[in-house]
VEXDREN-2710 file (C-alpha; in Angstrom, 1 decimal):
% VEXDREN-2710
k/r/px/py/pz
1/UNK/121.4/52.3/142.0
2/UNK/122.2/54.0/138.9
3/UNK/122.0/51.8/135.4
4/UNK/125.1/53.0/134.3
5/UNK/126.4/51.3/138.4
6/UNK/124.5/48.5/137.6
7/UNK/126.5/47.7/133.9
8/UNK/129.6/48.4/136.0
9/UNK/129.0/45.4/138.2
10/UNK/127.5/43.0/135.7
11/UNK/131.1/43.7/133.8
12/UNK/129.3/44.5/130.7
13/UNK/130.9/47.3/128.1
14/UNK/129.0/50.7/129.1
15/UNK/128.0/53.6/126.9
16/UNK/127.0/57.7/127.3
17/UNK/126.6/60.1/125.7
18/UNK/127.3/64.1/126.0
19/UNK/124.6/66.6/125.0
20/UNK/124.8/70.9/126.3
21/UNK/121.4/72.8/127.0
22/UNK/120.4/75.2/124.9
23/UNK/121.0/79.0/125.3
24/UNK/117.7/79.5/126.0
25/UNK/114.8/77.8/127.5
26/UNK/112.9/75.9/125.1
27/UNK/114.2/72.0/125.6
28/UNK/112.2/70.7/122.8
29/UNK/115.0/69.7/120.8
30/UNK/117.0/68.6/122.9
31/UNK/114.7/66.3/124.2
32/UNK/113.7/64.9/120.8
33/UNK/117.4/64.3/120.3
34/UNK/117.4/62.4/123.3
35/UNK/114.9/60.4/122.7
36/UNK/117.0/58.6/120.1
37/UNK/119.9/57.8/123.2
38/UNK/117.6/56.5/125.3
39/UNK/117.4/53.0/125.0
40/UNK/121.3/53.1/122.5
41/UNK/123.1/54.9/126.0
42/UNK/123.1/54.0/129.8
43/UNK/123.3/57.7/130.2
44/UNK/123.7/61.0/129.0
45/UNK/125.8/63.8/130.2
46/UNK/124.1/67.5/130.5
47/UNK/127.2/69.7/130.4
48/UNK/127.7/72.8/133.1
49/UNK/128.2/75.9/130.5
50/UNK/130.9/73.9/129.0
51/UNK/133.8/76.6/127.9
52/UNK/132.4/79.1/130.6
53/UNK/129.5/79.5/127.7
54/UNK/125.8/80.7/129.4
55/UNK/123.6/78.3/128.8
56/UNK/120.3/77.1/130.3
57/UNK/121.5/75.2/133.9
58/UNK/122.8/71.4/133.5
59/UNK/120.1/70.3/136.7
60/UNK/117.2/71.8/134.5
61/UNK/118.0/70.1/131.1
62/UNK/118.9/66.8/133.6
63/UNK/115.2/67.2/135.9
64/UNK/113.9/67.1/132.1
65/UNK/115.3/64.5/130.6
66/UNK/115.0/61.8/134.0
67/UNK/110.9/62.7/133.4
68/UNK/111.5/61.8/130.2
69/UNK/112.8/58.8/131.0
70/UNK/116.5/58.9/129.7
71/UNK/119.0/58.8/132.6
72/UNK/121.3/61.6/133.3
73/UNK/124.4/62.4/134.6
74/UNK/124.5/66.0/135.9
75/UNK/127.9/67.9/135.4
76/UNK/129.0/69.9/138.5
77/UNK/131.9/72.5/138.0
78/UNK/132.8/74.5/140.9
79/UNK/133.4/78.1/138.6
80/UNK/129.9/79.7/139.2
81/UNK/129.1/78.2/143.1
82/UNK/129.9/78.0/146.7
83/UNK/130.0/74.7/148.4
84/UNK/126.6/75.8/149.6
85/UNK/125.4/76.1/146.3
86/UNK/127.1/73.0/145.1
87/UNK/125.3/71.0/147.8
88/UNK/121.5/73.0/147.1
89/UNK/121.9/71.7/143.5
90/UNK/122.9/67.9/144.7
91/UNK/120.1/67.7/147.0
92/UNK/117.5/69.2/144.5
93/UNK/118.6/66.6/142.1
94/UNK/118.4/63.6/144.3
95/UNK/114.5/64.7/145.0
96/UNK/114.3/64.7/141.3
97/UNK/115.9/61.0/141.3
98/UNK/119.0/62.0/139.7
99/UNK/121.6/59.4/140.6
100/UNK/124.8/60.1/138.7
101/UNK/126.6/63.1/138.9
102/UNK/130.4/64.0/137.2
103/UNK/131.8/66.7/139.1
104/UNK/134.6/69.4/137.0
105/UNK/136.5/72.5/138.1
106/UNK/135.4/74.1/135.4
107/UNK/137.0/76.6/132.5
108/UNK/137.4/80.5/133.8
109/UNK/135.1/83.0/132.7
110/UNK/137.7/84.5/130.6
111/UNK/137.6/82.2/127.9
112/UNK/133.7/82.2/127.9
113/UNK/131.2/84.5/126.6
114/UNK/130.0/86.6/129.7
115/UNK/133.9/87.7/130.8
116/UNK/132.7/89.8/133.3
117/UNK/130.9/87.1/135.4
118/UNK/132.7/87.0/138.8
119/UNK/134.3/83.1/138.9
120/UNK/133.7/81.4/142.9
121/UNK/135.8/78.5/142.8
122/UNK/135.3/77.5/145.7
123/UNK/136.0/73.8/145.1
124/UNK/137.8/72.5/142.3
125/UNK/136.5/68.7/141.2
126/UNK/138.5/66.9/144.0
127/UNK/136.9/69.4/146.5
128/UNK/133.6/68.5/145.0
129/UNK/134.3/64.7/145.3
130/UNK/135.0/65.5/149.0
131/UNK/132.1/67.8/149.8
132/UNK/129.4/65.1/147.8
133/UNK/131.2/62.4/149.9
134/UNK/131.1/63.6/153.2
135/UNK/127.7/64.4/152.7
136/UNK/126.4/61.1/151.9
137/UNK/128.6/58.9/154.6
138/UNK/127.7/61.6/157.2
139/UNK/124.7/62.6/156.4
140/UNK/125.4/66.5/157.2
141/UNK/125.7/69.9/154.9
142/UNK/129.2/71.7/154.8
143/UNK/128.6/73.2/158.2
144/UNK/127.8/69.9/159.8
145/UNK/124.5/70.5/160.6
146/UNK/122.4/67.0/160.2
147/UNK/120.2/66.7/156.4
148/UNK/116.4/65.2/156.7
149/UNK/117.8/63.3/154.4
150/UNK/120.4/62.1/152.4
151/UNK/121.5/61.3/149.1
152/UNK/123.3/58.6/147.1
153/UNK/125.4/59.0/144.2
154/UNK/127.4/57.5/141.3
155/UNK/130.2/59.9/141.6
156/UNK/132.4/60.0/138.3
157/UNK/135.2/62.7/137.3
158/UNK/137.3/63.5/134.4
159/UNK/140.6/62.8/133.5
160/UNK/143.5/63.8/130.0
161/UNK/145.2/60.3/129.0
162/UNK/147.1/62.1/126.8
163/UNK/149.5/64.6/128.9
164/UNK/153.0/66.1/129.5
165/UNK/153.9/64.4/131.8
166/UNK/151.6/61.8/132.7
167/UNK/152.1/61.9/136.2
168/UNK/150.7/64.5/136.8
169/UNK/147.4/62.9/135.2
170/UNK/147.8/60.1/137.3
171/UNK/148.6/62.0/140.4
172/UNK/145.4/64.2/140.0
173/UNK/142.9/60.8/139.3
174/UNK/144.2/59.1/142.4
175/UNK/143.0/61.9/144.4
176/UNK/139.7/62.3/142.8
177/UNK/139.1/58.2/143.1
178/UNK/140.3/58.6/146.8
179/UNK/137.7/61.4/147.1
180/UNK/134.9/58.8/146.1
181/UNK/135.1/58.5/142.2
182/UNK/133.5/55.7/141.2
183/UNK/134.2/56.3/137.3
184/UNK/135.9/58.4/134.9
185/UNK/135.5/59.6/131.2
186/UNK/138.4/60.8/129.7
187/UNK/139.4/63.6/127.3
188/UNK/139.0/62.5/123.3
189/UNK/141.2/60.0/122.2
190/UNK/142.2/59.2/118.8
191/UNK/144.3/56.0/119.2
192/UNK/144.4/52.8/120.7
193/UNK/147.8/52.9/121.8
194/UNK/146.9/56.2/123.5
195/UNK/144.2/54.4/125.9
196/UNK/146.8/52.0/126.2
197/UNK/149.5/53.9/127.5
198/UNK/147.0/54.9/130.2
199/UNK/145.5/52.4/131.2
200/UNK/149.1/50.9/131.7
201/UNK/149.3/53.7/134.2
202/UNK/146.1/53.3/135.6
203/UNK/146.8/49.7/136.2
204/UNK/150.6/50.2/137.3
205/UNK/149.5/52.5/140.1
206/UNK/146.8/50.7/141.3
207/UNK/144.0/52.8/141.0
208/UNK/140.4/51.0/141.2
209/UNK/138.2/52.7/138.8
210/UNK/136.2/52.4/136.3
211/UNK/137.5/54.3/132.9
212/UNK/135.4/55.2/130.1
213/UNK/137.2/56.3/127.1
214/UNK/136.3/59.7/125.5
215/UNK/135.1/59.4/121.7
216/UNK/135.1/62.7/120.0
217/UNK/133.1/61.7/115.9
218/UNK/135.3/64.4/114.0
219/UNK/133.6/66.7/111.2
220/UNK/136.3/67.5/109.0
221/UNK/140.0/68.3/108.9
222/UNK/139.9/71.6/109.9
223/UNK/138.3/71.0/113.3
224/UNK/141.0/68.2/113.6
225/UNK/143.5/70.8/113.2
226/UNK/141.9/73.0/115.7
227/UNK/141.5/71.0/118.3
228/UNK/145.3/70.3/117.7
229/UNK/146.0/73.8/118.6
230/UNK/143.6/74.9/120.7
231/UNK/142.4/71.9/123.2
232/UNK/144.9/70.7/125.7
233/UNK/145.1/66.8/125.6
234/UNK/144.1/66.4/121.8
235/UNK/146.2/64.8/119.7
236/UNK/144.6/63.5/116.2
237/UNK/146.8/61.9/114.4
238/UNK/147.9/63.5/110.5
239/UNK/146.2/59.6/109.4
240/UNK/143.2/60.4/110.3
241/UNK/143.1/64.0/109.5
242/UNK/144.5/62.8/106.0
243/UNK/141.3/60.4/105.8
244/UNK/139.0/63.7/106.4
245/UNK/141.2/65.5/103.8
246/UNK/140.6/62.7/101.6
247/UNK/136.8/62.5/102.1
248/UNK/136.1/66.1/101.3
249/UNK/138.0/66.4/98.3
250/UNK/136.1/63.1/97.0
251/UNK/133.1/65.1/97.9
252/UNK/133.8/68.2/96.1
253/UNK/134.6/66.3/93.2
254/UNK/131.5/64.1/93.7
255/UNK/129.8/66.8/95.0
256/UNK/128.5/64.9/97.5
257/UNK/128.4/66.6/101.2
258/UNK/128.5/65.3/104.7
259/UNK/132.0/62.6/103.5
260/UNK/134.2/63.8/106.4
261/UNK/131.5/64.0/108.9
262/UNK/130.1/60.6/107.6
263/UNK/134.4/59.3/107.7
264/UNK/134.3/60.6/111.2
265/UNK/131.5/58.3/111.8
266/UNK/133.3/55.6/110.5
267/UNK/136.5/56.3/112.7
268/UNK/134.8/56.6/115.6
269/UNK/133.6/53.5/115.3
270/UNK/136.1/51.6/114.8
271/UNK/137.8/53.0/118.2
272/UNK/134.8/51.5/120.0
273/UNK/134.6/48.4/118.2
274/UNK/138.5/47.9/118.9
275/UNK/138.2/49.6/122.6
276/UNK/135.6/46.8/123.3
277/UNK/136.8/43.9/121.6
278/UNK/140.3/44.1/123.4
279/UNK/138.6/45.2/126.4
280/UNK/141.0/47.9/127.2
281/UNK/138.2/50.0/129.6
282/UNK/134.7/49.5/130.7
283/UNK/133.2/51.5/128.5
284/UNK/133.0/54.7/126.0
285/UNK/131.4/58.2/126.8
286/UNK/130.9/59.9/123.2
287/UNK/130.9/63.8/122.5
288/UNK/129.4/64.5/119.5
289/UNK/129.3/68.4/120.5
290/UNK/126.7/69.4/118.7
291/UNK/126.0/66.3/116.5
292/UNK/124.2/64.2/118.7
293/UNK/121.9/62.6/116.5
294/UNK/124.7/60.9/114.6
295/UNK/125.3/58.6/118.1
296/UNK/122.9/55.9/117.1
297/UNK/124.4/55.7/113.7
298/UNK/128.0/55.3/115.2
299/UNK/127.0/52.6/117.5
300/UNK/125.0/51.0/114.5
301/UNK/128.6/50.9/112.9
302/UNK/130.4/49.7/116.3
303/UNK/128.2/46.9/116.5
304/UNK/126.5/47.8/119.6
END
């Protein structure tokens, strides 16, 4: 059983973490920065060429951080692979003892940085859900031909609390619970009564899972402002980018750098510390993107 399942069932508030391989092979640091998760985090994420961006594979970076002893949770998009495929990279990480998987459809090519590669899409995340599913309760690849063995996972999807309309949201998350997810992170959220309005939802439709709200630590206004724009379900509010504003014009003046990142800090923890205390989900999952070092710190401030 994975430790992130085991915090589910002992009801205590759970924590990961979200960290991409490198574009390249050297994992050196990103293995040093995840040494400094490993005993803050139940478990980090290894994105899957998060925005259709080449990067080293999400089961390499996760084979190398489970030998070094941080738990992983392997991202699965169904963009680059056939269901065959899909299920060669499951089974290779079970043998690896990689427990906990979060299965995505994935961004097209397009937006990416190799716009020629040929997307598969064979499976979106619900088909994914299915596939892994199927596999473990019957023991048998996509063509029904009987495994030697068989896997077990922590299955876990993604889900946008914020949404036009939210039905659709909710729709979508019932079908990936009834496809066998146990958990879910969600997209970033920026205020409480955002989770809120969700969870509502979540609660009104009766949908058994465990939700783990997205934290994103913000660097400064202007990436506020563009995530705004450019990132469906984002919505920071003018407050806080006001309070990055704020912070950078104090730091200029003081000429002091890092006070926006180091306000972002600060805002993210206060989410968690009033996510927990209220006890509005089971947990946070914390994208840093690029920043993962500052994750301790931010917990530090959260309390936990």
């Amino acid at each position: 059983m994975s430790k992130l399942q085991q915090r589910f069932l002992r009801g205590e508030f759970a924590l990961t973490a979200e960290m991409a391989p490198p574009k390249g092979y050297d994992f050196t640091e990103a293995l040093e920065t995840a040494s400094l998760l490993k005993d803050r985090v139940d478990a980090v994420n290894v994105t899957d060429m998060q925005s259709a961006c080449l990067k080293a594979s999400s089961l390499g970076l996760c084979i190398a951080l489970k030998q070094a002893g941080v738990e992983p949770i392997l991202q699965m998009t169904g963009r680059d692979r056939s269901r065959m495929a899909i299920q060669a990279e499951f089974l290779s990480a079970a043998a690896f003892g990689i427990d906990t998987v979060l299965a995505l459809t994935g961004d097209h090519p397009l937006v990416g940085d190799c716009k020629a590669s040929k997307p598969v899409f064979d499976l979106d995340s619900v088909g994914i859900l299915k596939l892994l599913s199927s596999m473990e309760q019957k023991g048998t690849d996509c063509g029904g031909n009987a495994l030697s063995s068989t896997p077990k996972f922590c299955k876990g999807a993604a889900v946008t609390p914020v949404y036009e309309p939210l039905f659709l949201q909710i729709n979508k998350l019932k079908k990936k619970v009834d496809a066998g997810a146990e958990f879910v992170q969600t997209q970033g959220i920026f205020t409480i009564e955002a989770l809120e309005s969700f969870m509502n939802e979540v609660q009104r439709h009766n949908i058994k899972v465990k939700v783990m709200a997205g934290i994103i630590p913000l660097k400064a206004a202007g990436m506020a402002r563009y995530m705004n724009e450019n990132i469906p379900g984002i919505c920071v509010p003018d407050h806080m980018i006001a309070r990055l504003q704020a912070a950078a014009e104090e730091g200029k003046e003081k000429g002091i750098k890092g006070l926006p990142m180091n306000a972002g800090m600060d805002m993210a923890a206060e989410l968690i510390r009033e996510i927990r205390s209220r006890g509005l989900c089971e947990g946070v999952h914390i994208m840093a993107i690029g920043a993962e070092r500052n994750v301790p710190v931010i917990l530090d401030r959260a309390g936990l």
